[in-house]
Backbone bond lengths (Angstrom), bond angles and torsions (degrees), N, CA, C in turn:
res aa  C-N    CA-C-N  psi(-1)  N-CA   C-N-CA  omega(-1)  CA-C   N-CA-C  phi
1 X - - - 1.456 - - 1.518 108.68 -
2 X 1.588 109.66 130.35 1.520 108.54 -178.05 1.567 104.56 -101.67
3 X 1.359 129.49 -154.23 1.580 147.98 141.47 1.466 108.99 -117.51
4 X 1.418 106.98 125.00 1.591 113.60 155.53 1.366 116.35 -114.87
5 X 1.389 115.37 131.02 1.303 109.43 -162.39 1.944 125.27 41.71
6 X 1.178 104.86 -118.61 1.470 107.41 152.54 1.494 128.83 -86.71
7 X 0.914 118.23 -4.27 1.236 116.01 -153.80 1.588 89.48 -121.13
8 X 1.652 119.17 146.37 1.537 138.74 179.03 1.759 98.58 -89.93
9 X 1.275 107.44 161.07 1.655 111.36 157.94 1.226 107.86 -136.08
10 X 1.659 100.89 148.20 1.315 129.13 146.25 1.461 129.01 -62.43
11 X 1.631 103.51 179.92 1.408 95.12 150.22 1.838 71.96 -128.00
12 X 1.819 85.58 -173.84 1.176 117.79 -173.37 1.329 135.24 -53.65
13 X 1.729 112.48 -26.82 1.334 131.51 173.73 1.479 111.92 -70.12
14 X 1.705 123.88 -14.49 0.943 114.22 -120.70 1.747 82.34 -120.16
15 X 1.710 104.34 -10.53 1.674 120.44 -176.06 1.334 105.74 -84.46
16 X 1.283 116.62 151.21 1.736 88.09 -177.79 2.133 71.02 -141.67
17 X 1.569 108.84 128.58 1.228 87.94 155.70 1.647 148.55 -99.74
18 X 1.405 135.34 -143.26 1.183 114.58 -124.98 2.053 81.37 -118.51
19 X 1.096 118.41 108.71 1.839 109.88 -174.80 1.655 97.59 -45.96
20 X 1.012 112.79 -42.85 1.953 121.20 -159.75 1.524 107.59 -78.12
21 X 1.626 108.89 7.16 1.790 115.77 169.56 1.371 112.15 -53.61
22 X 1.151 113.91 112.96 1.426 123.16 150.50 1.594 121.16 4.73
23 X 1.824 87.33 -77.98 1.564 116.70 -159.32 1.522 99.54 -60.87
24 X 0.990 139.15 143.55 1.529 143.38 149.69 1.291 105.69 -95.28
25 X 1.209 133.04 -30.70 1.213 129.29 176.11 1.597 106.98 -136.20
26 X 1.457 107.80 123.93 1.514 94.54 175.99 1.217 110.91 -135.71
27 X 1.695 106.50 54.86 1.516 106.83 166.67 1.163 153.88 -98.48
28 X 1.554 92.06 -1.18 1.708 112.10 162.31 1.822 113.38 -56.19
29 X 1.273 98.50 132.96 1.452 100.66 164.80 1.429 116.24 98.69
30 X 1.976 99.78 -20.74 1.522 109.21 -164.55 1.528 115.53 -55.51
31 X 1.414 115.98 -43.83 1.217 133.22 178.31 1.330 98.13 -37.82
32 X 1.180 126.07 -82.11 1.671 140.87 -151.24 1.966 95.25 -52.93
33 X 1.410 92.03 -49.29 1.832 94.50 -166.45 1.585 99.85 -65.72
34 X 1.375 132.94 -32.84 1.601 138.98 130.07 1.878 112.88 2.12
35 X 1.377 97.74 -74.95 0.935 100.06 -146.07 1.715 106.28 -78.61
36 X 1.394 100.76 -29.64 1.443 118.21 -174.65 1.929 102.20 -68.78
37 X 1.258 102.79 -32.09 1.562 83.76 -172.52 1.825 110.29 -89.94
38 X 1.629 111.43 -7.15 1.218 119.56 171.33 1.807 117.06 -55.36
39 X 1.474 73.58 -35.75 1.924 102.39 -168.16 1.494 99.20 -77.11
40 X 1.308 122.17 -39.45 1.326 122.31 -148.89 1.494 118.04 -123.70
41 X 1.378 105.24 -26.91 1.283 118.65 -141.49 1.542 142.31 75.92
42 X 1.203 142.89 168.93 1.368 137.01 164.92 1.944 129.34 -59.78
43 X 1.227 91.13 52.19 1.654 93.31 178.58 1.105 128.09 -22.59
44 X 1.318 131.79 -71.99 1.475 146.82 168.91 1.495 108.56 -62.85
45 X 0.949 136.11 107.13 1.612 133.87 172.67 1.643 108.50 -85.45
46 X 1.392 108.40 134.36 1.442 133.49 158.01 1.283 114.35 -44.37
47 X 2.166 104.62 114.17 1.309 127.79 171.55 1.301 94.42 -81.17
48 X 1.742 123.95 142.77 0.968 129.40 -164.06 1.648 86.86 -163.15
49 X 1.693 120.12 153.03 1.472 161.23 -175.10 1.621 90.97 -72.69
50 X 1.568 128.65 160.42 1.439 114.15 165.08 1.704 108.46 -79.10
51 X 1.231 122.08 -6.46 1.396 146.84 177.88 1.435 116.74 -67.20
52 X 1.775 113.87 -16.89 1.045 122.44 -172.31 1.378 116.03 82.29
53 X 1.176 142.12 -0.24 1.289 152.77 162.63 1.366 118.67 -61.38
54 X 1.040 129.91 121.56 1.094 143.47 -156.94 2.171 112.64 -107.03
55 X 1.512 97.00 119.33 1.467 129.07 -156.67 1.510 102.18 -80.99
56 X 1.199 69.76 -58.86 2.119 89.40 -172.18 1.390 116.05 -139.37
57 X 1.293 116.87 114.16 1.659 102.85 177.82 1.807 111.63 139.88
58 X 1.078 83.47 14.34 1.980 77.35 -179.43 1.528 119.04 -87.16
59 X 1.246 110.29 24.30 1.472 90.70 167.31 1.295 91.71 -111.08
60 X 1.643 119.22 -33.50 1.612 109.12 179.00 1.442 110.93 -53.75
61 X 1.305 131.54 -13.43 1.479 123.59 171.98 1.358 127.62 -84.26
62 X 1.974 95.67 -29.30 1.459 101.35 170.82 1.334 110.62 -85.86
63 X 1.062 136.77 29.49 1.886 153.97 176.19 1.534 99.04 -88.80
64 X 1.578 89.68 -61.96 1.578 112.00 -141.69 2.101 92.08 -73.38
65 X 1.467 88.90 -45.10 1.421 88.33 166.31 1.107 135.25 -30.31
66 X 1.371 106.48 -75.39 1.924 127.29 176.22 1.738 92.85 -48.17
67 X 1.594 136.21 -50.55 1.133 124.82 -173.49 1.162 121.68 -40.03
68 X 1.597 101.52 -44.01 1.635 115.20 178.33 1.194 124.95 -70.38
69 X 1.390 114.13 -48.36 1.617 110.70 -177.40 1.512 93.63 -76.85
70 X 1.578 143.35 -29.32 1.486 103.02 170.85 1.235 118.69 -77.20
71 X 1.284 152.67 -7.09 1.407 148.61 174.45 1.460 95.76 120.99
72 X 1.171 139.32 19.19 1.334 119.75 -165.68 1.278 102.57 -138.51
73 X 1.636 119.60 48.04 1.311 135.13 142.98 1.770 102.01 -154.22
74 X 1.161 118.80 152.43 1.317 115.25 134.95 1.865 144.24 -31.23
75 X 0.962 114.20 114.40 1.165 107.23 -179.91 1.689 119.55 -62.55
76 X 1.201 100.03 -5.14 1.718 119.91 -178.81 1.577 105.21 -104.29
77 X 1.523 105.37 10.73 1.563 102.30 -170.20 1.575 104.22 -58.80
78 X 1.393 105.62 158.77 2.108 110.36 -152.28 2.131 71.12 -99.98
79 X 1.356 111.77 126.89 1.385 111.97 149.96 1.157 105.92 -100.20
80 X 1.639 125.10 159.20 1.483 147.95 -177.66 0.973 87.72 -110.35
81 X 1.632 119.87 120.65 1.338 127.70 141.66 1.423 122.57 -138.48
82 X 1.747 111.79 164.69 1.418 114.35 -161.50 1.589 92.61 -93.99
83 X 1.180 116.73 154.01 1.711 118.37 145.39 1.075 148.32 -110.15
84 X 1.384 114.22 112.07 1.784 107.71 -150.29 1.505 94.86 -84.67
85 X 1.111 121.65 118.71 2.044 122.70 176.90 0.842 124.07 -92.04
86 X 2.196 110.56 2.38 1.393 95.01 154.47 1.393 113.88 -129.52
87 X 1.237 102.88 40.98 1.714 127.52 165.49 1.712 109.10 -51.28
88 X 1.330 119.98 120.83 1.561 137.29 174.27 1.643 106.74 -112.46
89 X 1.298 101.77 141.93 1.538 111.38 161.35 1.746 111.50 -29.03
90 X 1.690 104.40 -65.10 1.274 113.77 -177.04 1.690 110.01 -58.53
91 X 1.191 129.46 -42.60 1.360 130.17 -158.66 1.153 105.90 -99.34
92 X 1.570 131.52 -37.72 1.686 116.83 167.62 1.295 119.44 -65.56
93 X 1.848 119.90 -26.06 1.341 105.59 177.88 1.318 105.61 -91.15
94 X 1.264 118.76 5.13 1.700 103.86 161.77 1.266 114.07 -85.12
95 X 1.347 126.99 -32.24 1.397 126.80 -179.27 1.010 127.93 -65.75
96 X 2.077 112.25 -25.34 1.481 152.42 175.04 1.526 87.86 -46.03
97 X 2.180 109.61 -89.97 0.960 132.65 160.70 1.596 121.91 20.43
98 X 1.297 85.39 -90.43 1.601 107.84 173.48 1.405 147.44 -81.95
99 X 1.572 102.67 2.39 1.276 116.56 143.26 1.450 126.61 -87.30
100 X 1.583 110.35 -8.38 1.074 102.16 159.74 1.667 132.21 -130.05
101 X 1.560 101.12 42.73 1.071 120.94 134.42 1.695 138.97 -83.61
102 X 1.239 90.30 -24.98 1.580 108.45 170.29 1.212 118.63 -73.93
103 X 1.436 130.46 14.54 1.805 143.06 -167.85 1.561 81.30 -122.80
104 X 1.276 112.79 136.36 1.319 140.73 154.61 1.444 111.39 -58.02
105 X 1.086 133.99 -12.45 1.466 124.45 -170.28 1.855 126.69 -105.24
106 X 1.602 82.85 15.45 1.748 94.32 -158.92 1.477 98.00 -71.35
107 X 1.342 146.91 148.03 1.319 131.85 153.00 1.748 108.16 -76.82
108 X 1.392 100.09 167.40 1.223 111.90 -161.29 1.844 100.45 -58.66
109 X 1.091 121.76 -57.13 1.707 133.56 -169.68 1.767 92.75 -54.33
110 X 1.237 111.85 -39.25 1.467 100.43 -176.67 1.760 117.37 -64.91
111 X 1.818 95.51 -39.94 1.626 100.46 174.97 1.305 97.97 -56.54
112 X 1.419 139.25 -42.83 1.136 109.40 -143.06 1.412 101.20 -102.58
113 X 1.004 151.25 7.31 1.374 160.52 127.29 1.338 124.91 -49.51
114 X 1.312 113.88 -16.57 1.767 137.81 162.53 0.990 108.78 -34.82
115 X 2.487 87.94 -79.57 1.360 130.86 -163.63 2.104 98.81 -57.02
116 X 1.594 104.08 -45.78 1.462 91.86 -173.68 1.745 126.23 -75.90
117 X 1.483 93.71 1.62 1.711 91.72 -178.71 1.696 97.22 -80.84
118 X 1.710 101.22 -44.33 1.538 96.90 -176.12 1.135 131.47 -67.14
119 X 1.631 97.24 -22.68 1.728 92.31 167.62 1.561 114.21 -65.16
120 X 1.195 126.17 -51.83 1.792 118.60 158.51 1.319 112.46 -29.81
121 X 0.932 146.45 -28.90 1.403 153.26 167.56 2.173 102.70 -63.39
122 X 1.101 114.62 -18.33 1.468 115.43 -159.04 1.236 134.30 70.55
123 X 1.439 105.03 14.49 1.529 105.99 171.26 1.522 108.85 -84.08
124 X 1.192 123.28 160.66 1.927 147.08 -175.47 1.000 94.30 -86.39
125 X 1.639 119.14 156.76 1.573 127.03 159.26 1.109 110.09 -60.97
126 X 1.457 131.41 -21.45 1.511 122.16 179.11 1.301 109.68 -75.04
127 X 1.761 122.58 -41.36 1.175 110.80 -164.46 1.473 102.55 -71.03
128 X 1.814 128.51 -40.08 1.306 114.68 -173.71 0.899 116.37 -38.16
129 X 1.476 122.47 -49.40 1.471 141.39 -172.77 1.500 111.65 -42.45
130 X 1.553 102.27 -50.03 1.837 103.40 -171.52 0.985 96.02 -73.06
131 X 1.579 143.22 -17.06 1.538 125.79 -159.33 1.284 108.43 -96.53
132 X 1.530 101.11 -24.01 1.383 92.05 -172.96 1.718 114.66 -120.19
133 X 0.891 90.33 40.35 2.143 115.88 -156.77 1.307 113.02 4.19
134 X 1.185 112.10 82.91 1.587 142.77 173.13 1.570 101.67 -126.11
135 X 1.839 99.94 162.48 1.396 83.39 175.11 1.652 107.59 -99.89
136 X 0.969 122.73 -159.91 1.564 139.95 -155.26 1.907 97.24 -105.42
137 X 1.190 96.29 -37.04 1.611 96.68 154.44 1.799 148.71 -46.66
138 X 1.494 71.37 -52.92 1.767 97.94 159.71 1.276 150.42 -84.18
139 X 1.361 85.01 -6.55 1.984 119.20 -173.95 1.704 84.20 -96.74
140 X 1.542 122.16 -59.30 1.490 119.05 -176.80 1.617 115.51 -50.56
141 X 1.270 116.95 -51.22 1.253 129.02 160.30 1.520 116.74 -21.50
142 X 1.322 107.18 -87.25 1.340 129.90 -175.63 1.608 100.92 -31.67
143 X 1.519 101.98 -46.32 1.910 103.43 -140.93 1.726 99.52 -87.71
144 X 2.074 107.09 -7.08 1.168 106.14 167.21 1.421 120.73 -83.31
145 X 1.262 114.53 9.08 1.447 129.90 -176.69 1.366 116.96 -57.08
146 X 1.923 73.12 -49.18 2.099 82.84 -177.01 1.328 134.64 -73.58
147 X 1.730 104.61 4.52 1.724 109.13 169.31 1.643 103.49 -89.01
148 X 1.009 127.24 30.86 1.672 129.33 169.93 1.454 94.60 -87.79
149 X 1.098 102.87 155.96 1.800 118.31 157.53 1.099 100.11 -64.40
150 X 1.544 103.41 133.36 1.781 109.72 152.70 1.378 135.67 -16.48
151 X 1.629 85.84 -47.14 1.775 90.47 -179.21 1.675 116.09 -71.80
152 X 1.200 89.36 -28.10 1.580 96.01 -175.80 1.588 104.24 -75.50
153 X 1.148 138.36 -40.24 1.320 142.57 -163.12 1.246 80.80 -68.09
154 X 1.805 127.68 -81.78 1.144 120.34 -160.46 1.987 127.12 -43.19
155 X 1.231 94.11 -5.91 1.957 103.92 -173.23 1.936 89.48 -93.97
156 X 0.936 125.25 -38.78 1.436 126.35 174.85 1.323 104.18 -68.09
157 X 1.356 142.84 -79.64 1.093 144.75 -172.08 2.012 106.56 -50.53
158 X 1.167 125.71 -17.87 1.392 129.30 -175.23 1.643 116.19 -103.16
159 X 1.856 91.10 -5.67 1.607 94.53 -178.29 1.504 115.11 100.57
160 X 1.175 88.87 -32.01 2.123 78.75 -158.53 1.805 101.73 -100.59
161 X 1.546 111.64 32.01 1.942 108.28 154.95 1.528 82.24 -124.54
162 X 1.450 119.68 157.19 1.072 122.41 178.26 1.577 101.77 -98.10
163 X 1.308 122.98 143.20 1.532 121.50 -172.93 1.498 110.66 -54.70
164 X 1.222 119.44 -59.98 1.708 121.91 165.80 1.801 119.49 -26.30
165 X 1.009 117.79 -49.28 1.145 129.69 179.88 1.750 95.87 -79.76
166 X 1.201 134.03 -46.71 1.231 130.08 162.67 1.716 113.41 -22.07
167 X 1.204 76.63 -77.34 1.768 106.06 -178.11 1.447 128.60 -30.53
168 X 1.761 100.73 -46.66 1.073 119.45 161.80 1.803 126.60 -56.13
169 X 1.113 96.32 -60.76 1.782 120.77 171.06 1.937 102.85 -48.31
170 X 1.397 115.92 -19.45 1.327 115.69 -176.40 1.930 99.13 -89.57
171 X 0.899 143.86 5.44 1.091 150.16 -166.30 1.931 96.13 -118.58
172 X 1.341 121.64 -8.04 1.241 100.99 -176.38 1.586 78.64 -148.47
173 X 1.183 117.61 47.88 1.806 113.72 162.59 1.255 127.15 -35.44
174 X 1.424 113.36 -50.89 1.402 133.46 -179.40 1.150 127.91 -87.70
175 X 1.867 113.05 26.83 1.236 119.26 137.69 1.736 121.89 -115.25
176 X 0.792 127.78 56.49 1.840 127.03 -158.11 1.130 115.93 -43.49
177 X 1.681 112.33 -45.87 1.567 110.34 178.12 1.715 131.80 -58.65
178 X 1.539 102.58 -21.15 1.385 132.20 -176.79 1.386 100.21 -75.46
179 X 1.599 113.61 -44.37 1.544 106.67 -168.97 1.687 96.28 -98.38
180 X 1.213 115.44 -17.75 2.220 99.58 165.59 1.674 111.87 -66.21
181 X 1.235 106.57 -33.07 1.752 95.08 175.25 1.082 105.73 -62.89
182 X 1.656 130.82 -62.21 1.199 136.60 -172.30 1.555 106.89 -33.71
183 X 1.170 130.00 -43.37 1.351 128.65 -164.61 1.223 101.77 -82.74
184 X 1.448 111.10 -38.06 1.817 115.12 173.28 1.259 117.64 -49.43
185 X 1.310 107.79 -35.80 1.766 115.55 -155.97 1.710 80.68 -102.38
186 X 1.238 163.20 18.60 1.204 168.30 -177.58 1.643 97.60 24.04
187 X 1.167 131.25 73.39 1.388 121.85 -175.08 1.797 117.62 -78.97
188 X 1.158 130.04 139.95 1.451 111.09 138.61 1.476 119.58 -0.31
189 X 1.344 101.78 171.06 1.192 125.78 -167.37 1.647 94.50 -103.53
190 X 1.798 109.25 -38.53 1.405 98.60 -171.12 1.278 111.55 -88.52
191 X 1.351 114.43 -2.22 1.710 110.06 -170.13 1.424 100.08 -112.64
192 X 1.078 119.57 3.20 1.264 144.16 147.22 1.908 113.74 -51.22
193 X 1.445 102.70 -54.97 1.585 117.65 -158.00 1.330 86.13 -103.70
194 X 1.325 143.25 3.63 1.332 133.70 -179.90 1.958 94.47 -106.43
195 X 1.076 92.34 -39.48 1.935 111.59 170.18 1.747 103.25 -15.66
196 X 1.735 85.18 -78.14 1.787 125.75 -161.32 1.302 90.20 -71.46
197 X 1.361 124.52 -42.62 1.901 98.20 -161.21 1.413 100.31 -81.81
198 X 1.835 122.00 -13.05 1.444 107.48 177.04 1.459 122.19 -66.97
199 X 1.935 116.12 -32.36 1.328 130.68 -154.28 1.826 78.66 -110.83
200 X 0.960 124.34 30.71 1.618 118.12 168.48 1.978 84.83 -113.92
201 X 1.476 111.11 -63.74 1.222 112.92 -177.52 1.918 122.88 -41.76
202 X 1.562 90.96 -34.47 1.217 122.99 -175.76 2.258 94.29 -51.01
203 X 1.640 98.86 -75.72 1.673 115.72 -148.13 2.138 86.87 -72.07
204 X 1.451 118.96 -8.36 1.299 101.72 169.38 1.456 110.94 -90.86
205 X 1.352 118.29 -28.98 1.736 105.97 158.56 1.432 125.86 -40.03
206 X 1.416 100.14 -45.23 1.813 103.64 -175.98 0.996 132.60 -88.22
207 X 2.278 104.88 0.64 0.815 123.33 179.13 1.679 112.68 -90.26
208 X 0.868 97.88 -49.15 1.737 125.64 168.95 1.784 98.89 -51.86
209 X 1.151 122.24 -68.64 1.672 126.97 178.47 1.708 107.22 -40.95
210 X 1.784 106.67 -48.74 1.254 92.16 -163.09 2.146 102.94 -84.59
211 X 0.918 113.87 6.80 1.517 109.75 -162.16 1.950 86.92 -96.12
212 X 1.467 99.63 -13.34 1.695 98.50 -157.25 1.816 99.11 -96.90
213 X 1.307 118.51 -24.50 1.330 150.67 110.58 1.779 115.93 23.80
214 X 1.363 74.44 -91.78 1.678 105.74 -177.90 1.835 93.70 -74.34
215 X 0.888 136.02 -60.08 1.426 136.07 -158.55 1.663 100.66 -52.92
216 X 1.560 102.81 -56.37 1.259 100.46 -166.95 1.748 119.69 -89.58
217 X 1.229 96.10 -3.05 2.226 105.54 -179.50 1.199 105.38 66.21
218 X 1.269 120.94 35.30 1.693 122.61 177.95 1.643 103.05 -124.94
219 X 1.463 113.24 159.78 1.749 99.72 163.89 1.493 121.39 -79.88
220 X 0.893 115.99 132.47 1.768 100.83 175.67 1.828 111.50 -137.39
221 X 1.421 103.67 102.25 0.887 125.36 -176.78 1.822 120.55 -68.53
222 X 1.471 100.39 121.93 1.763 116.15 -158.23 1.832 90.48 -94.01
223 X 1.517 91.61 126.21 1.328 116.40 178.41 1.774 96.82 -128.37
224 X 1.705 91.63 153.82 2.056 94.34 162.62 1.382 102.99 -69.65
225 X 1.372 128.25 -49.29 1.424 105.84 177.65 1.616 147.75 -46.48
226 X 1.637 97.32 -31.91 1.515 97.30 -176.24 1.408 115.02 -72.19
227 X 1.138 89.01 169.06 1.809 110.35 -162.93 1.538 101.42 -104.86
228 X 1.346 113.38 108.85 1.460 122.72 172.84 1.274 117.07 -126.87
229 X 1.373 132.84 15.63 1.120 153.21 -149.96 1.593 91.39 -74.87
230 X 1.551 117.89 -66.44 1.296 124.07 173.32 0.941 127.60 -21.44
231 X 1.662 122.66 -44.87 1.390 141.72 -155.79 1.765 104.77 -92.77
232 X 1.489 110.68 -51.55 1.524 120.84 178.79 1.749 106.66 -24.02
233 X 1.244 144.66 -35.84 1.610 134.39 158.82 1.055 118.09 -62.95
234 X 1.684 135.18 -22.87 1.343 127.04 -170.57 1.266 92.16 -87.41
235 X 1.783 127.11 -39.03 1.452 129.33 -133.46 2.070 83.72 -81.79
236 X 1.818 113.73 -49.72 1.079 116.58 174.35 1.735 115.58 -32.97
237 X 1.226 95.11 -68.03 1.332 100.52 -161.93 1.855 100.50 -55.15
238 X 1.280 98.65 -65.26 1.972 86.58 -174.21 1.426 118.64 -43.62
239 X 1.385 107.27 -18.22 1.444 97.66 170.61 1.406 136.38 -74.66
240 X 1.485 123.90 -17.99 0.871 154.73 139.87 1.660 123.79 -31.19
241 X 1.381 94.56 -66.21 1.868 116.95 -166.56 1.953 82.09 -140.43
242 X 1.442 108.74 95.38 1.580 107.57 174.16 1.845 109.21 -97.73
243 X 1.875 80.88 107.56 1.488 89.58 -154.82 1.976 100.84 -125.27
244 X 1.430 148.18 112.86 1.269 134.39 -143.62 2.097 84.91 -77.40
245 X 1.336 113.95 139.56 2.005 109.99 167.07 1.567 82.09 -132.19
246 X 1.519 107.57 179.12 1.282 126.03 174.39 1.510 118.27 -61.09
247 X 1.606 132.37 64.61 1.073 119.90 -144.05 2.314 76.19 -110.16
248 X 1.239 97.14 -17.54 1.611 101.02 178.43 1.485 110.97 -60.08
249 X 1.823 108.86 -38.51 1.332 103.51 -171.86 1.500 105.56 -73.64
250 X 1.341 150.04 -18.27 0.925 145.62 -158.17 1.934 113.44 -107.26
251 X 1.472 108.06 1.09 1.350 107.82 164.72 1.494 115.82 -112.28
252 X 1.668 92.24 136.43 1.677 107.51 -175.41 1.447 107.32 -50.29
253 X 1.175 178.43 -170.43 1.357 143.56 31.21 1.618 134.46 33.71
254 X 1.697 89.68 -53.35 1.307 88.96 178.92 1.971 114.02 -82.52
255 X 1.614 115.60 -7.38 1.380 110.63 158.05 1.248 116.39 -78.68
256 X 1.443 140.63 41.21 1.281 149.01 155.17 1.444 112.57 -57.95
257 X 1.607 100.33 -80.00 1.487 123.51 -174.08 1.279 108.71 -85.38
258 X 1.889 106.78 131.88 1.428 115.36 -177.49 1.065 94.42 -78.30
């Protein structure tokens, strides 16, 4: 181990990075950051744990890496790194986190897997927001991402769902199978939004059925056909002030069965 300037170096064995990284893949760009430190050297030196864990800085390692396994560094190459000594599990991977939210290159599923590690941390959507100066809008956004199916997250994060259409599909989470065809059948955007406002219209029928349900202590089985139209002011209002009124005396029996 030497000193450069302030900062000590490693070598490469000696970095260990961070399991709670963001990036799953962080090989875009590697080349160029390659080429620049060939040219230049390692400008910015690697914040690192006294553990060797690494704070800030893993793509400069996955640079330095590729240098090595192609022959075009030393495997003894001297890294510069800082040591934070009062670096924590909790506080370097937040700092991890949020330096690499601050890179333009994150895909959206990755932000929003950011925002949800830090919220385990106990931070608010507002505070992510201040830390990482976004608004509180976009942090909510993101973090509704993660009620998609897997499959769907993974088509956002790979490029090929467009986030908008994402976005949309986050408004009807709690149908998944409805929104995997949709992606099958590659729809528009508007037949897309005609999709969601039907199966939105859809979960207030069954919402309305089951409250009418409960009101009256009978089963009452929710069909598209039945007629609850009547009821939609009582169902509003209890939702509001959820309060039991005679909403039993006012259904037929015979509007049970479709």
């Amino acid at each position: 181990m030497t000193i450069i300037d302030d900062a000590i170096t490693h070598t490469i064995d000696q970095l260990i990075p961070d399991p709670n990284n963001v990036r799953h893949d962080d090989t875009d760009g590697i080349d160029e950051l390659l080429a620049s430190i060939l040219n230049r050297g390692l400008i910015q030196p690697i914040t690192i744990r006294p553990d060797g864990v690494i704070v800030a800085g893993h793509r400069r390692r996955s640079a330095i890496k590729l240098g090595i396994e192609t022959g075009k560094l030393p495997a003894s190459y001297p890294i510069p790194v800082y040591v934070k000594l009062d670096a924590t599990d909790d506080n370097s991977t937040e700092s991890m986190l949020i330096e690499n939210m601050q890179r333009q290159d994150l895909d959206p599923i990755e932000q929003a897997q950011a925002f949800d590690r830090l919220k385990s941390y106990g931070l608010t959507q507002a505070e992510i927001a201040a830390r990482i100066g976004k608004s509180a809008t976009l942090v909510s956004q993101r973090l509704r991402l993660l009620t998609l199916p897997d499959t769907v997250q993974a088509g956002v994060s790979a490029g090929r769902i467009d986030l908008a259409l994402a976005e949309e599909f986050t408004k009807i989470a709690d149908f998944p199978n409805e929104i995997v065809q949709m992606v099958d059948l590659n729809l528009s955007i508007d037949k897309v939004q005609q999709r969601v406002d039907k199966l939105k219209a859809d979960r207030k029928v069954i919402e309305i059925c089951k409250w009418i349900e409960d009101a009256e202590g009978v089963p009452f089985t929710a069909h598209q056909d039945v007629i609850i139209a009547g009821f939609m002011p009582d169902y509003e209002t209890s939702i509001r002030n959820p309060k039991k009124d005679d909403i039993a005396s006012r259904i037929d029996p015979g509007d049970h069965v479709l």
